[in-house]
N, C-alpha and C positions, 0 to 999 in steps of 0.2 A: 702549192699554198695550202690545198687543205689536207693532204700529208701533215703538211708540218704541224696544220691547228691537231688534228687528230690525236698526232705525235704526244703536243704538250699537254691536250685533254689526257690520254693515257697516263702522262707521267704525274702528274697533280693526283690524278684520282689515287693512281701507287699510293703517292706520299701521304695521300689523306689515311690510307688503307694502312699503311707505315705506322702512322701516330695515332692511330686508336686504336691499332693493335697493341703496341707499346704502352698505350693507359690503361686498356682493361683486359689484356689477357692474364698479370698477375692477379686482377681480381676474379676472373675467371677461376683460376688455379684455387686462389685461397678459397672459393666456395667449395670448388669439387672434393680438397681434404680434410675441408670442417666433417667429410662423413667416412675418414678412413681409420682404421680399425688402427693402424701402425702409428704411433708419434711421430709428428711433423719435426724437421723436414725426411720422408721415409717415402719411396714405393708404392705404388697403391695396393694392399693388400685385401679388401673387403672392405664394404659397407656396412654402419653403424651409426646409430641415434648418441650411442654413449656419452658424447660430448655434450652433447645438447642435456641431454639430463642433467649429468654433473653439472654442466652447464648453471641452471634454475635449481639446485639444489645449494650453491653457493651466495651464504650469507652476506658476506663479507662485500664479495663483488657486489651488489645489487644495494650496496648500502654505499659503495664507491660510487657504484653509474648516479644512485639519486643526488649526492653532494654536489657533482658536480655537472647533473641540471638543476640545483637548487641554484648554483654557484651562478651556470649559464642564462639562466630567466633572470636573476637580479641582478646582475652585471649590465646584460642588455637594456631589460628594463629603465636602471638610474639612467644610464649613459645616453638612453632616448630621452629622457624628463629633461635632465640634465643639459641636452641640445637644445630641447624644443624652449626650454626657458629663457636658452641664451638667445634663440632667435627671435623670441618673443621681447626678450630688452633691445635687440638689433633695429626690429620693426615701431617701436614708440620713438626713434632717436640714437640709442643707446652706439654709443662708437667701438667695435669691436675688433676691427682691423688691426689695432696694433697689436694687440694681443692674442691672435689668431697664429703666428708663429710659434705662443710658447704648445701650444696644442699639435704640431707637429712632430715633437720632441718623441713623442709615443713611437712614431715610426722611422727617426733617423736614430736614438740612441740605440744601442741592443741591449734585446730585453735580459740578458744577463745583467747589466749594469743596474736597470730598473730596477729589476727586482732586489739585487743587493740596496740598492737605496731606499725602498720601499720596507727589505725587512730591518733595515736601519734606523729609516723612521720610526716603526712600530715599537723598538729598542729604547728608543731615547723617550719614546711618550709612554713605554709600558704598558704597553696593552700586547694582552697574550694571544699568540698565532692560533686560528682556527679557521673557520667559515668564515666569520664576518671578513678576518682581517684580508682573505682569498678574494672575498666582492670587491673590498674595496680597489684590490691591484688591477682587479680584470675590469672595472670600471673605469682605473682608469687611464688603460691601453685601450680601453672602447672611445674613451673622448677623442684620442686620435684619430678614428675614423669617424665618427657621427660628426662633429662640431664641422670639421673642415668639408667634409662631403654636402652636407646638409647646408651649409652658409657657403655653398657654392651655389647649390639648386636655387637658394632664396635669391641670390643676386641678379638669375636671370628670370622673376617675375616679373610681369609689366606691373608697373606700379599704378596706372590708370585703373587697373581692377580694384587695388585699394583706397584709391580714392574716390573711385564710383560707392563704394560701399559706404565711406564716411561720409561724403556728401549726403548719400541717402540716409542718412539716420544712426547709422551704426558707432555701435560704441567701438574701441580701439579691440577690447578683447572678443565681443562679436564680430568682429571684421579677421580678427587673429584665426578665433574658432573656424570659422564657415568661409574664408577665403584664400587665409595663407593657408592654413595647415592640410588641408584639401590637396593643394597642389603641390604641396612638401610629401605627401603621401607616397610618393614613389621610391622617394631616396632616404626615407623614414624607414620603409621596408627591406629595400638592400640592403642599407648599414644594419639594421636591427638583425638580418639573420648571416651577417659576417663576424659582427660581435659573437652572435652564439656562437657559431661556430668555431669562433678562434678563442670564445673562453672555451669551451666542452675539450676540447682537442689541446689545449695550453699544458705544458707540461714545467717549463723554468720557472713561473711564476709560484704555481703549485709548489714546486720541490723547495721553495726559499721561502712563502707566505702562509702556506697552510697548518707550520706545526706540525706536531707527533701525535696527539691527539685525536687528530682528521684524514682523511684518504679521499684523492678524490678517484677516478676510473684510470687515470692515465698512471698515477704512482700506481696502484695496485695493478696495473700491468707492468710495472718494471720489475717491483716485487715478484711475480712470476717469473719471469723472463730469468732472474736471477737465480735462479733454482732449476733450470732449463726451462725450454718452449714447449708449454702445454699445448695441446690441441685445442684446450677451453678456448686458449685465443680464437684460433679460430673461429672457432663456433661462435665468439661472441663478436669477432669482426666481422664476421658475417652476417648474424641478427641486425648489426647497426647499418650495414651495407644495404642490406635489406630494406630496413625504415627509413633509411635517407631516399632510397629509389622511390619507394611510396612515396613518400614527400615531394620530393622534386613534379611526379605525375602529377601529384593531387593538386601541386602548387599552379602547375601550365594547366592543367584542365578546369581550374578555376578562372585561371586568367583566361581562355577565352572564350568565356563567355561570360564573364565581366571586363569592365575594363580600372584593373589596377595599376596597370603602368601607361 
């Protein structure tokens, strides 16, 4: 018997050792030839900054990465406004339920279809493709995550906290302030930074919303890519590999020793 536990202890741990090896040893890979002298895919030939130079000497890029974190904070941003309002009509009475299906549509249509409908809209009302018209698509493929996510959290509050609070004195939008949205906090923050990420990283939308005009990071790496595979990539997949890893640390070593979730 304890053969056998031993056994399946071994094999599990394998398979754990399988699938993260499988996630991160191409990101492994991609760091190691952000610093090879020979263009990717190539050999390792010698070490080199080159990239990384060319790298931050590239206008063009860095004017791409900002649009579309300009693009990613405001996307998020409305999308969170936008939820917290609707659960704020939810909590004075407001009946949402029925309506809670068409807000799914974000996630069962494909965002190919979206976005043709999206630059169709923009066609028929005249308004010319740039940034804005980019927020407003990735706002709102965000409502499909914040609104249902978020008006899930809200349903399982005990409602006795809200009504201890109106009883005591409180107005509906100080009860809103200081007791719902408190404990929406949790699921406020995961949807807030899946919107970012799925706008920053969105590339169908981009290619059909943004115009000729505008660039966001993801066309301006196709653009590359088209002319062959720079190393810059690298270098600059790597930077962002980089700062998301910061991020994720800074994000758990805040969380504990606070408590956000």
């Amino acid at each position: 018997m304890k053969q056998k536990n031993s056994l399946a202890k071994v094999i599990s741990l394998l398979s754990i050792a399988a699938v993260y090896l499988f996630l991160y040893v191409p990101l492994a890979v991609l760091l190691i030839f952000s610093f090879n002298t020979a263009s990717f895919p190539s050999p390792w030939e010698g070490f080199t900054w080159n990239w990384y130079v060319e790298l931050f000497q590239s206008e063009h890029l860095w004017q791409s990465f900002l649009n579309s974190l300009i693009v990613a904070f405001s996307a998020t941003l409305l999308s969170l406004l936008m939820g917290i309002f609707l659960i704020f009509y939810c909590s004075q009475g407001g009946r949402i339920r029925t309506f809670l299906t068409l807000f799914y549509g974000n996630l069962i249509i494909p965002e190919t279809v979206l976005a043709i409908g999206l630059l169709g809209f923009f066609t028929i009302i005249k308004v010319s493709l740039g940034i804005d018209t980019l927020i407003v698509a990735h706002t709102v493929l965000g409502l499909g995550f914040v609104i249902p996510i978020v008006y899930a959290r809200f349903l399982e509050l005990d409602d006795r906290m809200t009504e201890a609070s109106l009883v005591l004195g409180a107005t509906p939008i100080q009860t809103f302030l200081r007791v719902i949205l408190p404990l929406l906090r949790p699921s406020l923050i995961a949807t807030g930074l899946l919107v970012f990420i799925l706008s920053f990283d969105d590339f169908i939308l981009s290619y059909f919303c943004v115009g000729s005009n505008s660039q966001t990071l993801s066309l301006y790496i196709l653009s590359m890519l088209r002319s062959g595979i720079s190393p810059v990539v690298n270098a600059l997949s790597a930077i962002l590999l980089t700062l998301s890893s910061f991020l994720v640390f800074l994000f758990f070593s805040i969380k504990s020793r606070t408590k956000i979730f």
